[in-house]
C-alpha positions as CSV (number, residue, x, y, z in Angstrom):
1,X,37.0,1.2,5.7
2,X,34.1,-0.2,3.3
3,X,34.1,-3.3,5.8
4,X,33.3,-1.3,8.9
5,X,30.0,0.1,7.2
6,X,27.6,-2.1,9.3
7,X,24.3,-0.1,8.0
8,X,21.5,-2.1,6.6
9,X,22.7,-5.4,8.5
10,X,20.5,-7.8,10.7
11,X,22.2,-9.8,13.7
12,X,19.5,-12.4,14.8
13,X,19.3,-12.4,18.4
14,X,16.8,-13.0,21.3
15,X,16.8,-10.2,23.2
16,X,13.9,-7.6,24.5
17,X,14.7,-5.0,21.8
18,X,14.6,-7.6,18.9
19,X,11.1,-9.3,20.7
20,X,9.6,-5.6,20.2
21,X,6.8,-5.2,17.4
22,X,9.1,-3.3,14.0
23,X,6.3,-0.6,14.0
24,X,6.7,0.0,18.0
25,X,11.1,-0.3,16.8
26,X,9.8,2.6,14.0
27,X,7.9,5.4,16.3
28,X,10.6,4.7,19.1
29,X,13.2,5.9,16.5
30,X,11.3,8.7,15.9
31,X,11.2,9.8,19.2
32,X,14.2,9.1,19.7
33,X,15.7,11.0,16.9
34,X,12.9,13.9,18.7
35,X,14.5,13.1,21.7
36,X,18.2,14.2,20.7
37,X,17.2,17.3,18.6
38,X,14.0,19.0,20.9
39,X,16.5,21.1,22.4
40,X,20.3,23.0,22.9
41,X,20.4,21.5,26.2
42,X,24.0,19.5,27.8
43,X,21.4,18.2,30.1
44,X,18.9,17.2,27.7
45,X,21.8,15.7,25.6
46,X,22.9,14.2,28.6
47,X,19.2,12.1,29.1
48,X,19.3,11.5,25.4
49,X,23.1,9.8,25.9
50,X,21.6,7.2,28.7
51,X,18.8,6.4,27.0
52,X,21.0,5.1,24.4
53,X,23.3,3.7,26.2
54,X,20.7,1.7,28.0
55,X,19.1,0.8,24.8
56,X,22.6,-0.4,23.2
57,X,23.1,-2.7,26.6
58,X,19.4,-4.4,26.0
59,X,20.5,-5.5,22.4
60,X,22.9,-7.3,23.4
61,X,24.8,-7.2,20.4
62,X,28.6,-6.5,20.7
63,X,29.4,-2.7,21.1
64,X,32.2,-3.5,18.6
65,X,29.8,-3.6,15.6
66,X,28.6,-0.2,17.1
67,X,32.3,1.1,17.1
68,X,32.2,-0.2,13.5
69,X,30.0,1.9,12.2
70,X,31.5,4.7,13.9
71,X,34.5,4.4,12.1
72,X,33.1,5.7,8.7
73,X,32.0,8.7,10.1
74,X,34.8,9.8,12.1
75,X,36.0,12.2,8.8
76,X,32.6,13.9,9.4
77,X,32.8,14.2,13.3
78,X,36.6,15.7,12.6
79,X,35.1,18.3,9.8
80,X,32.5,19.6,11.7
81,X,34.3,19.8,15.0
82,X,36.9,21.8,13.3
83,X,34.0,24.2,11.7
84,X,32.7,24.9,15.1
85,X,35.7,25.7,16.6
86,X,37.0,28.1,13.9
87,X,33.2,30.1,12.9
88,X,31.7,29.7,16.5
89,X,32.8,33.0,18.5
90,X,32.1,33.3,22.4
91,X,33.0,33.0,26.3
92,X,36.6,32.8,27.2
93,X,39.2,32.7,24.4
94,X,41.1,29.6,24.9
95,X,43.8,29.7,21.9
96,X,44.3,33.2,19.2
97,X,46.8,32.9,16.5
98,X,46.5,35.2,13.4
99,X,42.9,34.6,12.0
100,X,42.5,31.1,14.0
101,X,40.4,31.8,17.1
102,X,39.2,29.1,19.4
103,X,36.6,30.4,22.1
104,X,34.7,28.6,24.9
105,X,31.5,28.6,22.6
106,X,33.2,27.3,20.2
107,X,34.6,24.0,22.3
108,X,30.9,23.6,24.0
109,X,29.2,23.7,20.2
110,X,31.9,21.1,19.0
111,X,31.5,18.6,21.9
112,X,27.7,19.0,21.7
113,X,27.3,18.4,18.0
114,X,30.3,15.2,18.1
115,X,28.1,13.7,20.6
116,X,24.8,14.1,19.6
117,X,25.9,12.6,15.7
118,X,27.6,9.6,17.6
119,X,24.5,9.0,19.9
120,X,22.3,9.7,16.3
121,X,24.3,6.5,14.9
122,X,24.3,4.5,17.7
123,X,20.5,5.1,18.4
124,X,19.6,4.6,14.8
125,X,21.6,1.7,14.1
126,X,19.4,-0.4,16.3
127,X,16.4,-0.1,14.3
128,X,18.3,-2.3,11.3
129,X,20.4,-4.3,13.8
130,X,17.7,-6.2,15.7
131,X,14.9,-5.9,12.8
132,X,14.7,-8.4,10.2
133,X,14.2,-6.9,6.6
134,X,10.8,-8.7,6.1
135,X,9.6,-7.6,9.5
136,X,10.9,-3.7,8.8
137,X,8.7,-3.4,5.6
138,X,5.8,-5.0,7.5
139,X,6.0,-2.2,10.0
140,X,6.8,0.1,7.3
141,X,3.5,-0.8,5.4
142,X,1.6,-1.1,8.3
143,X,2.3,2.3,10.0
144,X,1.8,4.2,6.2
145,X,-1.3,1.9,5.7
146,X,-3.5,5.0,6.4
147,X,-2.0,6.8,3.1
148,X,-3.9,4.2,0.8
149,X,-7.0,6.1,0.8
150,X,-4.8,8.7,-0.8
151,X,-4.3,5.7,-3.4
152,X,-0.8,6.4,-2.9
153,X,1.1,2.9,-3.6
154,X,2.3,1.9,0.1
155,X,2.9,-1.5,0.1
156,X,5.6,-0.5,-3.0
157,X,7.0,2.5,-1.2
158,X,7.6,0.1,1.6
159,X,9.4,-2.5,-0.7
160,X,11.6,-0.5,-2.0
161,X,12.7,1.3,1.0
162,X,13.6,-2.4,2.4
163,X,15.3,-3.0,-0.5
164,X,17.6,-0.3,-0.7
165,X,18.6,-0.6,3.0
166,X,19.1,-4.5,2.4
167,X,21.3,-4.4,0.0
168,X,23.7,-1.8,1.3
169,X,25.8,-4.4,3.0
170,X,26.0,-6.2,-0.3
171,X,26.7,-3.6,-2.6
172,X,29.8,-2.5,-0.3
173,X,30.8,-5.7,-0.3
174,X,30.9,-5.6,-4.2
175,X,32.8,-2.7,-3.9
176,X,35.4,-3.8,-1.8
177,X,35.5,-7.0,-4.4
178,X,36.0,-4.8,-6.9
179,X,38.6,-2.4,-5.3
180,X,40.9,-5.5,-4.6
181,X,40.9,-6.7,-8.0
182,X,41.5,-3.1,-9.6
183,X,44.5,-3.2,-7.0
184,X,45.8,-6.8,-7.7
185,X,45.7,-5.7,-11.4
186,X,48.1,-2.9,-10.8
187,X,45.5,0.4,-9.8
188,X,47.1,2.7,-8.1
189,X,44.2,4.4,-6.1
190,X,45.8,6.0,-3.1
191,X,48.6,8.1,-4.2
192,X,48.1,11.5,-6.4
193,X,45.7,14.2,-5.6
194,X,42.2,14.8,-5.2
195,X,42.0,14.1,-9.6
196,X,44.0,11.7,-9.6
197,X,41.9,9.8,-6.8
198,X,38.7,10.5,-8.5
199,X,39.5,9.0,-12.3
200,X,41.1,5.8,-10.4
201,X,37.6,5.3,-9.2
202,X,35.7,5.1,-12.7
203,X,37.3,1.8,-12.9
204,X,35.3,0.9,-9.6
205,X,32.2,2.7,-10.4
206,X,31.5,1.3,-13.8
207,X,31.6,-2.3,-12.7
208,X,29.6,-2.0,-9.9
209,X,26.8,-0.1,-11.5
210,X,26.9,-2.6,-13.9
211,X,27.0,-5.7,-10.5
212,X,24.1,-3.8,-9.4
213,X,21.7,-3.1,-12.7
214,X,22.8,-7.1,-13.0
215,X,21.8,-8.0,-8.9
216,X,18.3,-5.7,-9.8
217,X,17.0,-7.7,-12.6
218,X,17.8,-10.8,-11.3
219,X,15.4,-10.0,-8.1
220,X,12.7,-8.9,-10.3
221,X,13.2,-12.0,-12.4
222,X,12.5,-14.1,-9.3
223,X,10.1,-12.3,-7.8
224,X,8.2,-12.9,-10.9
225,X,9.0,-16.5,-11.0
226,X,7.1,-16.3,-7.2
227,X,3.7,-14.7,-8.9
228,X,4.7,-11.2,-7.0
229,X,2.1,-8.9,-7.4
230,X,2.1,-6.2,-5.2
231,X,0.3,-5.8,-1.3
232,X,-2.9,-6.9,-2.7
233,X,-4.4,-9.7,-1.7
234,X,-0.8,-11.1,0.0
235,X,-0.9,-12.8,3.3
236,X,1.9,-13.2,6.0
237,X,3.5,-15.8,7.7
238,X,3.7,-13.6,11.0
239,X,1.0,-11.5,11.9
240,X,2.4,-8.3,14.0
241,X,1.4,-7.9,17.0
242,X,1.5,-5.4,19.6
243,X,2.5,-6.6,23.3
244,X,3.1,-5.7,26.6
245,X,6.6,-5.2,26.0
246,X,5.8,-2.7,23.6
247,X,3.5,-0.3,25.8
248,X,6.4,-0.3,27.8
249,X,9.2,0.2,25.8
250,X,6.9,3.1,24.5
251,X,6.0,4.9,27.9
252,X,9.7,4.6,28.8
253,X,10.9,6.4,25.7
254,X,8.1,9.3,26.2
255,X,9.4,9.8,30.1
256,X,12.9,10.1,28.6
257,X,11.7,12.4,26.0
258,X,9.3,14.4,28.8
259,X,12.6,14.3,30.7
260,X,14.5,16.2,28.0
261,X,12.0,19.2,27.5
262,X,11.2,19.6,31.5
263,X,14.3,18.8,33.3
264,X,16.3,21.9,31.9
265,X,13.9,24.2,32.2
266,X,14.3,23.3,36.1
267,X,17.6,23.7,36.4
């Protein structure tokens, strides 16, 4: 399961969504994330469900890493599903068995909320999937730049935030390192109950907090070895820039977005 967490992990390609400017990849998340949440509508769902689609196809990247990091979630999607079917009351009454009462409502709100968390991953999972983790904190810095008359510490912020996403990937790997070597030594961590489960996993969580205190100094070691001293004064390699390609991208999202909030009303 650890292994199908794909969050925080960059596949290098060449295609139009990973050509796009990181700060245009940034607001279009945001409006996307806008996009999927404006309203109650099926229809509206519905618009928000193509434009992801679409935006998945563009990438290029396999819709098996997408599936991937659907698989982590799917205890989530089951919880809730089964929450809206059992609280929700309304319409038709489809199934009524003692104190269990599955309604119409109650189906519609379930579907609705499954598919709006799955297009919410999908969606999302672009922004980290065709942006490098140098290029992410440049937009990030670049699009909070206006906070530094605040003299709030931006360039840090944005750092750290890059960081933490980055090494996801690699502290789940330590994890599943660590798992397998608890298991080889004779752990038993899937059998018992919920106490049982939970004390076989101190002897996962101590040595990873201790992998990761270890991984954390040694970056700050070397990023003082490299003279690292904060946003001021630094210089990049790559300018961003904004393009063509990203006034479009960007009036496409806002018709989608427009399309959500006006077409239901029509109908």
């Amino acid at each position: 399961m650890l292994k199908d967490i794909t969050l925080g992990q960059f596949f290098p390609g060449d295609s139009v969504l990973h050509r796009l400017d990181a700060r245009c990849k940034l607001i279009l998340t945001l409006l996307f994330i806008l996009m999927l949440f404006i309203n109650q509508s099926a229809v509206g769902l519905a618009i928000g469900g193509v434009y992801t689609l679409i935006a998945v196809a563009i990438s290029r990247i396999p819709f098996r890493l997408f599936l991937k990091s659907l698989k982590p979630i799917l205890p989530v999607l089951v919880f809730t599903s089964v929450l809206n079917l059992l609280f929700i009351e309304g319409g038709d009454t489809y199934f009524a068995w003692k104190f269990i009462k599955i309604t119409e409502e109650g189906v519609q709100t379930s579907v609705f909320m499954i598919l709006r968390i799955v297009f919410l991953i999908l969606g999302s999972s672009l922004l980290t999937y065709t942006t490098s983790p140098i290029a992410l904190t440049d937009g990030i810095e670049s699009l909070l730049s206006p906070l530094k008359k605040l003299h709030l510490p931006v360039h840090e912020l944005a750092m750290m935030m890059t960081i933490a996403l980055r090494f996801i990937p690699t502290l789940i790997e330590e994890t599943d390192k660590i798992i397998s070597a608890q298991k080889a030594r004779g752990a038993d961590m899937e059998t018992g109950g919920l106490v049982h489960r939970a004390k076989a996993l101190v002897p996962v969580l101590i040595p990873l907090f201790v992998s990761s205190f270890r991984r954390a100094e040694e970056l700050a070691t070397a990023m003082e070895c490299r003279c690292y001293r904060g946003g001021e004064g630094r210089t990049r390699l790559r300018q961003p820039k904004t393009g063509a390609r990203d006034v479009i991208a960007l009036c496409i999202t806002l018709l989608f977005l427009g399309a959500v909030v006006a077409v239901p009303r029509l109908i």
